[in-house]
N, C-alpha and C positions, 0 to 999 in steps of 0.2 A: 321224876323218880327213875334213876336207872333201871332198863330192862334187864330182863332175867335172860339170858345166853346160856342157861347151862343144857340144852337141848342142839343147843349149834357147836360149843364144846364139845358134848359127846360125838356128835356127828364128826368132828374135826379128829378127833383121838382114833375115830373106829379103822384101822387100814382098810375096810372094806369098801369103804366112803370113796378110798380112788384107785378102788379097781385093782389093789393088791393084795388079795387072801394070803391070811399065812404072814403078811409082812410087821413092821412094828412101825410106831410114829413116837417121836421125842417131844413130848414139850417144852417149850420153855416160856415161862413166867416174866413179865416186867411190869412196873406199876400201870404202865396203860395198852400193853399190849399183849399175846398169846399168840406164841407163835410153835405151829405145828409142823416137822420137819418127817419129812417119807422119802424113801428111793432118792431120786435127783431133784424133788423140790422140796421150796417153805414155803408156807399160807400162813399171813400174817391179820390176824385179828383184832380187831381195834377194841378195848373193853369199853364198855358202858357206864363209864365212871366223868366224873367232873372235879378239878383243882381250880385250885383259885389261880392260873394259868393257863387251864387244860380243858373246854369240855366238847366230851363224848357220848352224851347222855343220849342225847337222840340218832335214830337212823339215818337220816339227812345228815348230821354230823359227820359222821361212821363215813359214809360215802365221798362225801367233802376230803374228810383227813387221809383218806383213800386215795382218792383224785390227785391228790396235791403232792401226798407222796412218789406217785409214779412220775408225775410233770417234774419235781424238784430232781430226784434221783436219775430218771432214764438219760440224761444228758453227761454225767460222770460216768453210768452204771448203766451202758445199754444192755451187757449183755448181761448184766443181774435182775432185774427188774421185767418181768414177764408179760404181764397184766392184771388186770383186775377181775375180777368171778363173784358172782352173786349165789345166794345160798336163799333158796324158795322149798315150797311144796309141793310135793305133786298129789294125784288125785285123792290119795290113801291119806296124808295130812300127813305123810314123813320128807323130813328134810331131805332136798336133793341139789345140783347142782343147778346153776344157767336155769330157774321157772322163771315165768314171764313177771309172777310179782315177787321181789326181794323182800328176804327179813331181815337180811347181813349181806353185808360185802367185805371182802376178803384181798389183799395182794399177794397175788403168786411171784415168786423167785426163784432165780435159781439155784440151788441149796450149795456151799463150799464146807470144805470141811475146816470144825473147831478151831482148828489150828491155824486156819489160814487168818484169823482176827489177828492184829497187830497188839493188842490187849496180852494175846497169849503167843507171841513170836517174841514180845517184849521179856514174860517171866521166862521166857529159856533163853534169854540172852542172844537174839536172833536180828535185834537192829544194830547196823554196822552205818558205816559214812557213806556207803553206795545208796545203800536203799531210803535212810533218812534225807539223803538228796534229789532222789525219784522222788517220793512222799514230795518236800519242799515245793518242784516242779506240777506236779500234780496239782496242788492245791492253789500255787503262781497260777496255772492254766482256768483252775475252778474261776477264782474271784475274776479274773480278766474278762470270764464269759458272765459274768453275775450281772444282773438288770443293774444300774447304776439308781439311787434314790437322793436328789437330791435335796436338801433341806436346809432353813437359815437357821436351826439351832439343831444340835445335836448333846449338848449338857445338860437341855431337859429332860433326853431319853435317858442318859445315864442316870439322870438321878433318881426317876421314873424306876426302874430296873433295880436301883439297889433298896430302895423301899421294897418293890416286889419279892429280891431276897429276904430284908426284912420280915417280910408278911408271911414267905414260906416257909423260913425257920423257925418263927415263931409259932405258925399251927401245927410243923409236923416236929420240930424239934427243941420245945419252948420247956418242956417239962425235965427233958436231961441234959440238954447243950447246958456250958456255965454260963452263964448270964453276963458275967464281968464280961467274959471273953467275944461274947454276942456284940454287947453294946460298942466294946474296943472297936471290935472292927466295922459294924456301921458308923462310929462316928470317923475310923480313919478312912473308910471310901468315900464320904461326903467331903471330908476332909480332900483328899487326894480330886475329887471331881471337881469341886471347885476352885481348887488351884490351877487345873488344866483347862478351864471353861471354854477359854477363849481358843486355843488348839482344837478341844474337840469341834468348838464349832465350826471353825475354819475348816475343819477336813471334812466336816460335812457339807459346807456349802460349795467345798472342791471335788466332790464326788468318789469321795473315798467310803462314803456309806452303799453299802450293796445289799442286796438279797441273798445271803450267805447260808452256807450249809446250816451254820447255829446249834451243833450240836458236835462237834467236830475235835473227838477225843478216838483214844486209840481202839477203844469198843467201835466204833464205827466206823472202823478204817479195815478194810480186806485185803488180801491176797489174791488177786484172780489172775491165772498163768504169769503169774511173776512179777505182777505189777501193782503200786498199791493203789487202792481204789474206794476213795471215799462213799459211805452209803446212811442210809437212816439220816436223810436229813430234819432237821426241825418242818416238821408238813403242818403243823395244827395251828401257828399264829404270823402270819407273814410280816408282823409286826416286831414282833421278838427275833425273828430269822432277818430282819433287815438292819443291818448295823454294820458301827465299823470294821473291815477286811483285818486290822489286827484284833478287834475283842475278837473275831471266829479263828486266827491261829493262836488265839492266848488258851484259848480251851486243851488244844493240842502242847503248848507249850507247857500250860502247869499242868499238865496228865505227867509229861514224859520226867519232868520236874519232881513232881511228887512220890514219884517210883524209883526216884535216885538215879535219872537218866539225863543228869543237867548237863553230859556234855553233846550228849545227843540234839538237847532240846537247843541248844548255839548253832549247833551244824544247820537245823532245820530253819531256824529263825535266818541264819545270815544269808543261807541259800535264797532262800523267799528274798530278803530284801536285797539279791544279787539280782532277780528276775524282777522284782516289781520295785518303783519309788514310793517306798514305802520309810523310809527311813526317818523323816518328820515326826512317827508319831510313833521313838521308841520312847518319849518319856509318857508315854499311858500306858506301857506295859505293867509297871507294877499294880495299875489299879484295874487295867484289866486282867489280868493275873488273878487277883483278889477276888475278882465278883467271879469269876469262874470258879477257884477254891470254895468260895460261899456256894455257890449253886451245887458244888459235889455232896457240899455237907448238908445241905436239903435234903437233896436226892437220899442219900443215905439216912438221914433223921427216917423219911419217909420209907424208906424200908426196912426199918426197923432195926440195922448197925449202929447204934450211938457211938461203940469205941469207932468206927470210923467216919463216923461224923464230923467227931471231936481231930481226929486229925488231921482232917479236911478243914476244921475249924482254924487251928492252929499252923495250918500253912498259908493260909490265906491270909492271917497277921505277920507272917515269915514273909509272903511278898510285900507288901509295906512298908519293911523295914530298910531304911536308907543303906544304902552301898556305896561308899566312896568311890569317885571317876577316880580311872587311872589311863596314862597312855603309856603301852606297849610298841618298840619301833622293834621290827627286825628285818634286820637288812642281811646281804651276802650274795655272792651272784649264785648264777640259775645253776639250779639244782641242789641248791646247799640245806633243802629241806625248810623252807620258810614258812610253804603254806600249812604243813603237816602240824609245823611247832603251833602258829596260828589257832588252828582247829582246836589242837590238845589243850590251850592257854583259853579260849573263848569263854569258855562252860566254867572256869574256876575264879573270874572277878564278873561285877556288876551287878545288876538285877535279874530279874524274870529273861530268860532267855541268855544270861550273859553278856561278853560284852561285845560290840560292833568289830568284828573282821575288815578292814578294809585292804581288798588287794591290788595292786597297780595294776596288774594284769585284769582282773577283771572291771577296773575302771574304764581302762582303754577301751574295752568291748562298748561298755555302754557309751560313751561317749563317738564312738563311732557309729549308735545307732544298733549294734547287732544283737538280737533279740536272747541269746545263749551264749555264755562264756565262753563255752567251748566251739563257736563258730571262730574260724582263721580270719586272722587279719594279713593283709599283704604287706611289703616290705614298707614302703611307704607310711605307712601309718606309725613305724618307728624310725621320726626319722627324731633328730633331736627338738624340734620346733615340740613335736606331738609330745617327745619325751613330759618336757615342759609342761605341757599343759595339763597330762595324769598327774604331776605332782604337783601343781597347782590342784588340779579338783582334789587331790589327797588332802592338801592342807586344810583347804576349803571345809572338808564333810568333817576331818576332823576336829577344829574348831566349831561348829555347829553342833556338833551333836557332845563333846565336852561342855557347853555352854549348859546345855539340858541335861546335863548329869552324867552322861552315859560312857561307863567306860569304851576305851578305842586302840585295835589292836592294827597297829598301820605295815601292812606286810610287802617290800618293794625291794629293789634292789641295795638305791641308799647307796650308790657309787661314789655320790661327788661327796666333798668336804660340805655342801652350802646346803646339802638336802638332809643329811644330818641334823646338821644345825638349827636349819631351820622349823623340821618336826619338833628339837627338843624345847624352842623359841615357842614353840603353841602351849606346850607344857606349861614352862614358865609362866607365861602372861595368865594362864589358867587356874594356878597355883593348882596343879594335880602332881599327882608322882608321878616320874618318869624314867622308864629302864629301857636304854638300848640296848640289844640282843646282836650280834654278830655272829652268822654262822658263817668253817669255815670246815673245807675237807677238801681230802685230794683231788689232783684234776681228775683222775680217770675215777673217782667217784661222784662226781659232779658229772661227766660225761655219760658215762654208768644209768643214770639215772634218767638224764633228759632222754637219753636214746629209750628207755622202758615205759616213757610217760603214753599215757593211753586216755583219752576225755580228759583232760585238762584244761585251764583256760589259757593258761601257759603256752607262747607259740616258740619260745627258744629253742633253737637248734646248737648242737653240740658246735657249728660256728659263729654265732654267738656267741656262745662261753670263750671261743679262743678270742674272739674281739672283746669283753671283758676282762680277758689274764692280763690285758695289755695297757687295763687302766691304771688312772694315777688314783688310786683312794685317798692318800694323803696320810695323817694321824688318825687313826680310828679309836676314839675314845670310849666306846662302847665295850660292853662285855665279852667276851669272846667265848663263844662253844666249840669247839667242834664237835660238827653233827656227821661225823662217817663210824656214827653207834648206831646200837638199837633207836629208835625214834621215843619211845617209851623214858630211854634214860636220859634223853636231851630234854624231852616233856621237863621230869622231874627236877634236872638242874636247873631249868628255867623258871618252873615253880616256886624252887625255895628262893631264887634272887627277888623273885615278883612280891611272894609273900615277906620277903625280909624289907623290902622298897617300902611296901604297904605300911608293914609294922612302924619304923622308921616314921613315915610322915602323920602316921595317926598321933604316935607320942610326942611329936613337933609341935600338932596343934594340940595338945592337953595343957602344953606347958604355958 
């Protein structure tokens, strides 16, 4: 039977309690927690509750999901994460702090303000490509540091997991979810897991299963002096918190997704798989996607929002749903605005996350081993032999990841006649649509430009571009933009050619 806590509650509510007369204390409420916010800290309270995922019934629990919290967190979050404080009696039989026998244990933190959640930087329109790229790195850095779990099946857990959505929509959200719409999408994640069986198992026997944050949405993502800082990891089942590195950024993915942030949620995806090989398992995005949308719509049944339940319900069958691959080629020498176009085009075709960015420039990097885009490569590494072999691994990833559905946005220079051709030769063989993009603008905006570049992965020097003026491109049958606009209005011309490609090949196949 859960214990009664309403004697440690009050204790927690009273400002007196730490030494500040006169001050005030904030609660705040969540299904298994209480957390009390004063002057510069929080004390965070475990309730004395048990889910059919969750239990906290007992003391020894409480302490446990305590413990594991501050070990899971202080490694992201040293300097949020304080310690832990126990709540006893002293002689009088009134609650005090640190007595020798515990009745509650408590995590102290260091308190940020409201606004500094990424939850509410989001509703004021406060993530940009800078910072959803810090994010990106951030979380590259988390999984890199995550225990590795290795296993010879991993499609048991998935299917284990979506039963357990099952089971939790059903006890908290079984009387107002629709039921058609319930069943649709359990049977399309069983669906969808057992087509990918054999993938997911392989990346778990490959060690792409971790001990992840597992709870890893923009509620629990902060602000601290300017940097974002994942926190509240999954502390109460090591089991549920150890999984694939993409189901823990799918959470992050349909959050920013759901809030009509999808081109945010590309930037953040292609970052990550620009720092980690991760690229193998974008065709389990949409089904990881899904189980994350389901678990929103739990969470929310169980707190008693049905209307958002229901549209957590309903995007979670929105990821599901097939997206025809497409390949995107844009070429143009340096500076001509390639990656920019890129980013803007990512977040408007494909699935859960959009579609794959691939950049020459940042191929180079890993291919030579360097651990960040933006670390320089010396002259040498472009010579033409290297040239070669970026556009060889271009073709390479984008055949692969075309094969598994995924649209593929190939962003390089695209100089020669034969590198053209031969990106739109993967198309072909593929049968996807295909639109080559061309940008073009004057030299001194071209030059303009590389001379302003700052963190990029991009090492071209304005002499570079004069040894590119001098190339032979040949016929360039591709589209042509000029991009010495607003980037915004290249976006949009480049949009309606894409979406008119799309159109075009969908009514091909009807016919």
């Amino acid at each position: 039977m859960p214990a009664d806590q309403s004697d440690v509650i009050d204790f927690l509510q009273n400002p007196g309690s730490y030494g500040i007369p006169g001050g005030s204390v904030t609660r705040i409420d969540t299904h298994c927690a209480v957390v009390f916010l004063i002057g510069e800290r929080a004390f965070k309270l475990k309730k004395s509750v048990r889910y059919p995922y969750l239990d906290f019934s007992t003391l020894a629990k409480r302490r446990a999901a305590c413990e594991a919290e501050l070990s899971l967190n202080r490694p992201a979050a040293p300097s949020l994460y304080v310690g832990l404080r126990s709540l006893g009696r002293d002689r009088r039989g009134e609650i005090c702090w640190d007595a020798p026998e515990a009745i509650e244990w408590v995590v102290e933190m260091r308190r940020f303000p409201a606004g500094a959640l990424l939850s509410v930087v989001a509703s004021r329109g406060g993530l940009d490509h800078r910072l959803c790229s810090a994010l990106a790195d951030r979380i590259a850095a988390y999984h890199d540091q995550a225990a590795i779990s290795i296993k010879k099946t991993g499609a048991g857990t998935i299917l284990s997991l979506i039963q357990g959505i099952r089971d939790a929509l059903d006890h908290a959200g079984g009387a107002f979810l629709n039921a058609q719409k319930l069943d649709t999408l359990i049977a399309g994640l069983r669906q969808e897991a057992e087509r990918h069986a054999a993938l997911v198992d392989r990346r778990a026997a490959q060690g792409h299963v971790r001990h992840c944050h597992g709870d890893l949405h923009l509620a629990n993502i902060c602000l601290l002096d300017g940097i974002p800082v994942p926190f509240d990891a999954l502390e109460f089942d090591a089991d549920l918190a150890t999984i694939d590195v993409l189901y823990d950024l799918a959470f992050l993915i349909m959050d920013l997704e759901h809030r009509g942030l999808r081109d945010l949620a590309a930037i953040i995806l292609n970052r990550y798989l620009d720092r980690r090989d991760e690229q193998d398992g974008l065709a389990l995005m949409p089904l990881f996607a899904a189980m994350r949308a389901g678990i929103r719509a739990y969470a929310s049944a169980a707190a008693g929002t049905p209307e958002i339940a229901e549209g957590y319900l309903g995007h979670a069958l929105k990821c599901l749903q097939t997206a025809p691959a497409m390949l995107i080629a844009i070429g143009g020498l340096s500076g001509s605005g390639k990656s920019r176009l890129g980013r803007a085009l990512a977040g408007r075709i494909g699935g859960p996350g959009g579609a794959r960015h691939l950049r020459s420039d940042v191929l180079r990097k890993r291919l030579a081993g360097l651990p960040s885009p933006e670390e320089r490569l010396p002259p040498s590494a472009y010579t033409e032999g290297a040239s070669d072999r970026v556009y060889a691994a271009l073709r390479e990833q984008t055949t692969s990841l075309l094969a598994d559905g995924i649209s593929v946005i190939c962003d390089a220079v695209f100089a020669k006649p034969v590198e053209r051709r031969d990106i739109e030769t993967i198309a072909a063989a593929k049968s996807v649509p295909f639109l080559g993009i061309w940008l073009e603008a004057p030299h001194a905006t071209l030059a303009a430009r590389i001379q302003s570049r700052r963190g990029d992965a991009s090492d071209a020097t304005t002499a570079v571009l004069e040894s590119q003026l001098s190339y032979e491109l040949g016929e360039i049958g591709w589209t042509r933009i000029a991009s010495d606009r607003d980037g915004d209005l290249v976006a949009t011309e480049a949009f309606s050619l894409m979406s008119e490609r799309l159109r075009r090949s969908l009514k091909k196949e009807r016919r």
